[in-house]
BAKE-919449 format. One record per residue (C-alpha): z, y, x; residue number from 1; residue in three letters. Coordinates in pm, whole numbers. Layout:
N
PT, Z, Y, X, NUM, ALA
...
# end
This chain:
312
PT, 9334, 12310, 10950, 1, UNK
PT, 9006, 12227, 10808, 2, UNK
PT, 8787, 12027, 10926, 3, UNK
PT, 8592, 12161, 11227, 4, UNK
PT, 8183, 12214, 11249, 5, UNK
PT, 8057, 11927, 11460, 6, UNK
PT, 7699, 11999, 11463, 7, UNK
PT, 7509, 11657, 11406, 8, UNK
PT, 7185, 11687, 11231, 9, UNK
PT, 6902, 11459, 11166, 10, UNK
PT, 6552, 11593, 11278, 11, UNK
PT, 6250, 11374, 11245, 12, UNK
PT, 6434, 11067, 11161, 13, UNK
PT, 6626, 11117, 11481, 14, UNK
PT, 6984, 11185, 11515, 15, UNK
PT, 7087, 11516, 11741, 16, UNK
PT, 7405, 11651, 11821, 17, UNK
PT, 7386, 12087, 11977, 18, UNK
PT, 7646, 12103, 12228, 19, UNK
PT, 8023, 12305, 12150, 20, UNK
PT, 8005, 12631, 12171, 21, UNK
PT, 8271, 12799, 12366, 22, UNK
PT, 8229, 13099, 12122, 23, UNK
PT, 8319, 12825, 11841, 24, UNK
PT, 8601, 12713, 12035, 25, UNK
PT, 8772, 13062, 12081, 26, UNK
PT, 8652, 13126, 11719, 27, UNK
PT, 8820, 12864, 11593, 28, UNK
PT, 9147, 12912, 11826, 29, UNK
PT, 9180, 13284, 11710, 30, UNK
PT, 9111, 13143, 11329, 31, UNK
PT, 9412, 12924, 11455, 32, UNK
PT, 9637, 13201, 11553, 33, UNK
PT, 9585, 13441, 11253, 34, UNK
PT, 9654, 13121, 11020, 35, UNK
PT, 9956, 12990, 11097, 36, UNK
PT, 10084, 13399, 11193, 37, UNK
PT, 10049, 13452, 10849, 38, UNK
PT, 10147, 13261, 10593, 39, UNK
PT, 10088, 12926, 10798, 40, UNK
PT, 10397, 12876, 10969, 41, UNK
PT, 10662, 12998, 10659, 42, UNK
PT, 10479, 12647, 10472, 43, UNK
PT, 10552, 12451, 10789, 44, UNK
PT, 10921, 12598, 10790, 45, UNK
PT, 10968, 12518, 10418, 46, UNK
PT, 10806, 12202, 10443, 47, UNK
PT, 10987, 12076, 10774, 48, UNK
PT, 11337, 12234, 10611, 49, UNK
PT, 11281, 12008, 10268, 50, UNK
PT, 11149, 11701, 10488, 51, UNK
PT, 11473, 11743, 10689, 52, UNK
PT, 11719, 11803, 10410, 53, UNK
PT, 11589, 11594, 10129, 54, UNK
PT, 11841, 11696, 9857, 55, UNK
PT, 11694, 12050, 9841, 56, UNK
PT, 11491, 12201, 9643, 57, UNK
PT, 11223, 12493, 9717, 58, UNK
PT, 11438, 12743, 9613, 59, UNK
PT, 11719, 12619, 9805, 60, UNK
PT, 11529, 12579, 10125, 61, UNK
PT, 11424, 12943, 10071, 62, UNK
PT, 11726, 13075, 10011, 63, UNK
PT, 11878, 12858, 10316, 64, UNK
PT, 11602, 12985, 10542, 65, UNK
PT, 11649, 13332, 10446, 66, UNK
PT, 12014, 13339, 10489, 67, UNK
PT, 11970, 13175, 10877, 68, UNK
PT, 11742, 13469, 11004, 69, UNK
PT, 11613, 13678, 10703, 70, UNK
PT, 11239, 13726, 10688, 71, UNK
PT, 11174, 13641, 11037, 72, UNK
PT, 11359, 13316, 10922, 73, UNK
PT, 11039, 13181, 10777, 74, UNK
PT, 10862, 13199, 11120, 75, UNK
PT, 11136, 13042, 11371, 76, UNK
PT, 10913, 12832, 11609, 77, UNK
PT, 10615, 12987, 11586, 78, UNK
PT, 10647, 13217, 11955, 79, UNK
PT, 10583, 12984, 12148, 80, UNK
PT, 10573, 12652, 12010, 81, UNK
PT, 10337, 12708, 11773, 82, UNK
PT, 10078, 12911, 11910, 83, UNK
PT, 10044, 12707, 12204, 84, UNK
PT, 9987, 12481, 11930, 85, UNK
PT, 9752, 12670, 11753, 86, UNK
PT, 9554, 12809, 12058, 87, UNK
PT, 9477, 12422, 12169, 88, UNK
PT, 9443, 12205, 11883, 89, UNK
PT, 9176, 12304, 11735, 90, UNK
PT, 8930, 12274, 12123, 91, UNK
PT, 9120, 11937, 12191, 92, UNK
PT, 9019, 11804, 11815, 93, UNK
PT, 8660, 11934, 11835, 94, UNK
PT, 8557, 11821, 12205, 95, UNK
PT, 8689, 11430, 12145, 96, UNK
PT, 8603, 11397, 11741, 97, UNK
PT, 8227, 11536, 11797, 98, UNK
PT, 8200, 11301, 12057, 99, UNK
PT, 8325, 10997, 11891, 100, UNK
PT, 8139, 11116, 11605, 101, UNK
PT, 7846, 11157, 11761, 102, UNK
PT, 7828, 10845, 11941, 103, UNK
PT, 7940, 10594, 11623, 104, UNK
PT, 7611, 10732, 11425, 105, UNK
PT, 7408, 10677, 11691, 106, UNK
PT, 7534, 10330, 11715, 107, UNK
PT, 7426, 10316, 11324, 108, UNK
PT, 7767, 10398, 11155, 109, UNK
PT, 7708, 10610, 10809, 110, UNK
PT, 7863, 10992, 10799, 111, UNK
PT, 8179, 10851, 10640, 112, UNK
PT, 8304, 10582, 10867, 113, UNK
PT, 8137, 10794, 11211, 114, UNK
PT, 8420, 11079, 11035, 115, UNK
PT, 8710, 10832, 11001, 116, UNK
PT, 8668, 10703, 11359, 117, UNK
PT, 8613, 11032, 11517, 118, UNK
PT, 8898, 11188, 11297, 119, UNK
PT, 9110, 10916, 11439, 120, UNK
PT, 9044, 10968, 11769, 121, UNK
PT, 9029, 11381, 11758, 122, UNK
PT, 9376, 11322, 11654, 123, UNK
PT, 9567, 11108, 11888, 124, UNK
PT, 9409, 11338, 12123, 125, UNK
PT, 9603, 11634, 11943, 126, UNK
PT, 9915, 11412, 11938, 127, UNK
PT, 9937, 11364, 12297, 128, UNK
PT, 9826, 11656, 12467, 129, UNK
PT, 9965, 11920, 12326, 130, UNK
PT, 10073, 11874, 12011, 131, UNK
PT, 10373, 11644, 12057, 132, UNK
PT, 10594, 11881, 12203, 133, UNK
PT, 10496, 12163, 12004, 134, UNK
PT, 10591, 11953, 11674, 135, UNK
PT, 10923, 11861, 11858, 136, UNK
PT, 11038, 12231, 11918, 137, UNK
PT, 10896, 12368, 11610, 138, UNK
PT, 11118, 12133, 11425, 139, UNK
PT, 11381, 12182, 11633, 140, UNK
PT, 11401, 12578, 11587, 141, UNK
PT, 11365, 12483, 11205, 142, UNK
PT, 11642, 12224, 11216, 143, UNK
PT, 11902, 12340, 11454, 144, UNK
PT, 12222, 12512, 11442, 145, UNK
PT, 12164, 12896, 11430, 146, UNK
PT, 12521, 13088, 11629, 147, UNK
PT, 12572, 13412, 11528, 148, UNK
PT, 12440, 13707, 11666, 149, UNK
PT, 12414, 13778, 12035, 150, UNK
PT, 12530, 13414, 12086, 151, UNK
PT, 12205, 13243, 11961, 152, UNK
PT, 12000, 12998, 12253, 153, UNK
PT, 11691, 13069, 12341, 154, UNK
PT, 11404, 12862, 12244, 155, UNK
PT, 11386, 12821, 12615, 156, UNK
PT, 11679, 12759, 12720, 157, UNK
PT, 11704, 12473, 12431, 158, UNK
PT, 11387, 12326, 12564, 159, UNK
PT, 11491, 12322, 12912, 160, UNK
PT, 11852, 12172, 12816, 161, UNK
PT, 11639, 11867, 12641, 162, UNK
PT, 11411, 11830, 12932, 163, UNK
PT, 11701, 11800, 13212, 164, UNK
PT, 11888, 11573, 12974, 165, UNK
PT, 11608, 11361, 12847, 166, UNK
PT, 11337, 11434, 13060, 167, UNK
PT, 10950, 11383, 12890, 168, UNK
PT, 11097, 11182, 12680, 169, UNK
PT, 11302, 11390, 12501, 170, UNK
PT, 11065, 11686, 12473, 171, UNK
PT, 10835, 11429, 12324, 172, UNK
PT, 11057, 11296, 12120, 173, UNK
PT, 10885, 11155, 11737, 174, UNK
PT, 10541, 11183, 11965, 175, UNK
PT, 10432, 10832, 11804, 176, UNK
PT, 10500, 10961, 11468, 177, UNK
PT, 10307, 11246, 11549, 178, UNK
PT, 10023, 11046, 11653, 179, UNK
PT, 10004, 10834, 11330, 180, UNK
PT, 10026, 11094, 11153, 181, UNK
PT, 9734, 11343, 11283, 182, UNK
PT, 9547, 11008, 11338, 183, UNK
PT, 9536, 10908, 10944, 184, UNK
PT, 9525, 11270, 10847, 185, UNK
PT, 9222, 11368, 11024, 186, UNK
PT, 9062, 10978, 10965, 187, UNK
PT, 9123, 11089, 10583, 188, UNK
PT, 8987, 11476, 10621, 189, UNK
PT, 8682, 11408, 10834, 190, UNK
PT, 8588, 11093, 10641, 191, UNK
PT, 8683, 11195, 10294, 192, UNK
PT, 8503, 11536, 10355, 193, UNK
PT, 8170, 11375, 10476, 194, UNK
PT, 8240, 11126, 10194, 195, UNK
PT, 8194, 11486, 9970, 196, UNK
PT, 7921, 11638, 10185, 197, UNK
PT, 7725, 11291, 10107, 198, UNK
PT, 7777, 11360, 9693, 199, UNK
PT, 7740, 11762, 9706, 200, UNK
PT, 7406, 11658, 9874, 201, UNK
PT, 7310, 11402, 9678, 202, UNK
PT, 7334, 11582, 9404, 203, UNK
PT, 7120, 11882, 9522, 204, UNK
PT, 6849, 11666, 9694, 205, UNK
PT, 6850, 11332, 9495, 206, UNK
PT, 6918, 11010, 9636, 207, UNK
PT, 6737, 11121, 10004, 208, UNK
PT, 6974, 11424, 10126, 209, UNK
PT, 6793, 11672, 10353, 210, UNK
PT, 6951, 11722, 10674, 211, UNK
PT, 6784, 12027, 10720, 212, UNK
PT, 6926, 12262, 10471, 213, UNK
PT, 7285, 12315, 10573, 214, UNK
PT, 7547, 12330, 10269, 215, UNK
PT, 7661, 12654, 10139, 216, UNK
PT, 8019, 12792, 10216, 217, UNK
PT, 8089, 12718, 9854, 218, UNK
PT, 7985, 12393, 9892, 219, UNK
PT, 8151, 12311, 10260, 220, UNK
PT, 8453, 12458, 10112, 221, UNK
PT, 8441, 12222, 9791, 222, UNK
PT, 8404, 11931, 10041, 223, UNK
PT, 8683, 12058, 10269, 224, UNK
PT, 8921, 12053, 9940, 225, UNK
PT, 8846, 11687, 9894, 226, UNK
PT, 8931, 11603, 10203, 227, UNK
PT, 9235, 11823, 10306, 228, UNK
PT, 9370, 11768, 9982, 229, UNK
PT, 9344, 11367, 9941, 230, UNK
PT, 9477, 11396, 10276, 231, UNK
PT, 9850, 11436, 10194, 232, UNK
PT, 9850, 11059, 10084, 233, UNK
PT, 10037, 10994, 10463, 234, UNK
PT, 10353, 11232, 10354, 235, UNK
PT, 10586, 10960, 10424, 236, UNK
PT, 10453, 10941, 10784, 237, UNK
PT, 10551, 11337, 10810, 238, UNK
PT, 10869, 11315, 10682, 239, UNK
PT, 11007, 11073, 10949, 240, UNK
PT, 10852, 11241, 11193, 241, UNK
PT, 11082, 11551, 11093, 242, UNK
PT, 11295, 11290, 11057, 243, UNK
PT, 11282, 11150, 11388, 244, UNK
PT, 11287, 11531, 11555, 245, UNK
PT, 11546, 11711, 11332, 246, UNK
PT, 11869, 11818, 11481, 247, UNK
PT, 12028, 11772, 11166, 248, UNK
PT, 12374, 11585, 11182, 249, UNK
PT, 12363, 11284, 10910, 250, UNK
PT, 12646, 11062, 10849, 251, UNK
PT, 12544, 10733, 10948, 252, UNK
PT, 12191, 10855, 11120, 253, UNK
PT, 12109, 10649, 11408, 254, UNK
PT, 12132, 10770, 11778, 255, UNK
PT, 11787, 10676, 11911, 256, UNK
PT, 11527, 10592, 11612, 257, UNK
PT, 11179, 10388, 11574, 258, UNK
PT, 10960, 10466, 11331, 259, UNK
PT, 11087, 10180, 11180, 260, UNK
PT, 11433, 10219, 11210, 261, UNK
PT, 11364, 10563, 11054, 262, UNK
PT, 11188, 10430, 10739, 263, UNK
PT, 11453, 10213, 10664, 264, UNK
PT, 11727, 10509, 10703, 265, UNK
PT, 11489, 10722, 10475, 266, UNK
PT, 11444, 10470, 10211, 267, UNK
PT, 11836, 10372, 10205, 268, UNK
PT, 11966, 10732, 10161, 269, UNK
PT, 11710, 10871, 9968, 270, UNK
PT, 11505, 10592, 9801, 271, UNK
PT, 11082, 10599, 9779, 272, UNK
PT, 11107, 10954, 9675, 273, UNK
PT, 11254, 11061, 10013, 274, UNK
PT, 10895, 11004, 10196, 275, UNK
PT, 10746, 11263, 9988, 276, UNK
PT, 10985, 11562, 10020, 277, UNK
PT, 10832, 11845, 10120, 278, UNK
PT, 10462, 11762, 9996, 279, UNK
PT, 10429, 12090, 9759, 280, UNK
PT, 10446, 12317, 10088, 281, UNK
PT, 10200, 12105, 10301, 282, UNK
PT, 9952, 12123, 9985, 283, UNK
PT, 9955, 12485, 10000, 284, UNK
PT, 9929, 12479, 10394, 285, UNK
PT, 9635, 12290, 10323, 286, UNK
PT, 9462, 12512, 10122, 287, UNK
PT, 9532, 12797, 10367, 288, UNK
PT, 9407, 12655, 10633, 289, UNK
PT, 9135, 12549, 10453, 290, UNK
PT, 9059, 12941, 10352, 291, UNK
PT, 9130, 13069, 10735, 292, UNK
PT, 8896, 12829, 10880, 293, UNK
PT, 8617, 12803, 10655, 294, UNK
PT, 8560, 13086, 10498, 295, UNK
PT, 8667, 13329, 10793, 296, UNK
PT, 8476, 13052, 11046, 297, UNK
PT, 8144, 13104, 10849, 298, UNK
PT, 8208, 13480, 10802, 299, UNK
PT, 8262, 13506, 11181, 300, UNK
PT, 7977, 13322, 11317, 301, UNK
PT, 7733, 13503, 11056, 302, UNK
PT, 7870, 13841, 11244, 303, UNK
PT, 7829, 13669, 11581, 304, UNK
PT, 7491, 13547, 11486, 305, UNK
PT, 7321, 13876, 11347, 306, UNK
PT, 7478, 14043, 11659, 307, UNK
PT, 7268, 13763, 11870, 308, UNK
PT, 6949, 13754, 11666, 309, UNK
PT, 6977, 14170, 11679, 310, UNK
PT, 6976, 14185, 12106, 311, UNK
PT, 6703, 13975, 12099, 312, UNK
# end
């Protein structure tokens, strides 16, 4: 997902922040929805799959996928795990990192550290709301035993089974993991992309940017590369937490696992280059989400604008 519009602008020397739009927010969840129904979720199956078994390849993960359910093999998890995921993130991330934001460049913090400390907060809010489940069972359709057919488990009926035998717990399971990893990934996309928006202005404006010409979608797009793509640095922090969720049966895997006690089984089965299996796949979700949400966010609100500015 990239990075979402907080709207904090400097006017007169003073800092201003214009209140979230709820149009934004079911903008943005409806951007959410068409992303990962498309070609979203088949990276987060590939990339989950290859995090989970880290002796395949990409071809081999997308041969195994195909052969567990065909086509509709690259979307297991996504009804309903991953549009409730989808439908919630992205209001949960923009309400609390605006906020934060907002309030650490009022206190004098510069556009890069205010979009580390707000990224960092918009996601452990992710991670514990809604996300944390929704990782769980989306890695759990990706990961678990498929029966033949007309003897499969529903989605359901495995979450329910986890939640009588393990309670919140268990349908939470890896939620820490989660939460270190959406915490350094949006720290790294916020910050790193205001880090860009600083240079792409600087070099249009000179050493004093002007607040009051917004960037192009070229240029917001540019800046939303930087960031989503230097943000795959914390791989190793997504692979245990597939790690930590999978259902797949290792010899010598422990029962109940840390995030340190899964590091340490990572590193002594597959070595350093273990942490960064699956990385290819979440590159290209990057970049899709990237596409989905800015251009088709700044396409969108144009339309919704002219319609606005035409009743008026």
């Amino acid at each position: 997902m990239a990075p979402a519009s907080i709207e904090i602008v400097e006017s007169g020397g003073k800092l201003q922040k214009k209140p979230v739009s709820f149009v934004n927010l079911a903008v943005g969840a409806g951007l959410n929805m068409f992303e990962v129904s498309t070609l979203g979720q088949p990276f987060e199956v590939i990339k989950t799959h290859l995090a989970a078994n880290r002796n395949d390849n990409i071809l081999t993960s997308l041969k195994k996928t195909y052969k567990r359910g065909g086509f509709l093999g690259f979307y297991q998890g996504l009804i309903p795990w991953a549009w409730i995921e989808a439908s919630t993130k992205g209001a949960v991330l923009i309400f609390t990192a605006s906020e934060v934001e907002y309030h650490v460049r009022a206190a004098g913090g510069s556009p890069f550290l205010s979009g580390i400390i707000g990224g960092m907060a918009g996601g452990l809010a992710q991670a514990y709301s809604t996300m944390g489940f929704c990782t769980f069972m989306k890695t759990v359709e990706v990961t678990r035993h498929k029966a033949p057919a007309g003897q499969q488990i529903s989605t359901m009926k495995v979450a329910a089974d986890i939640w009588k035998r393990e309670g919140i717990r268990g349908i939470n399971k890896g939620v820490n993991a989660v939460a270190v990893r959406q915490c350094t990934n949006w720290a790294s996309r916020f910050g790193l992309t205001r880090a860009g928006e600083m240079a792409i202005r600087r070099i249009r404006d000179g050493e004093i940017p002007d607040y009051s010409r917004p960037l192009s979608p070229i240029q917001k797009i540019l800046a939303s590369a930087i960031g989503g793509g230097l943000s795959c640095w914390n791989q190793p922090i997504e692979v245990i937490r597939v790690e930590m969720q999978s259902q797949v049966k290792t010899p010598g895997r422990p029962e109940k696992m840390s995030i340190v006690t899964c590091a340490k089984f990572i590193y002594q089965n597959n070595g350093l280059k273990g942490f960064y299996r699956g990385v290819t796949p979440r590159i290209g979700l990057g970049i899709w989400q990237t596409v989905c949400m800015v251009f088709g966010g700044d396409a969108i609100k144009a339309k919704l604008a002219a319609r606005q500015k035409a009743k008026i």
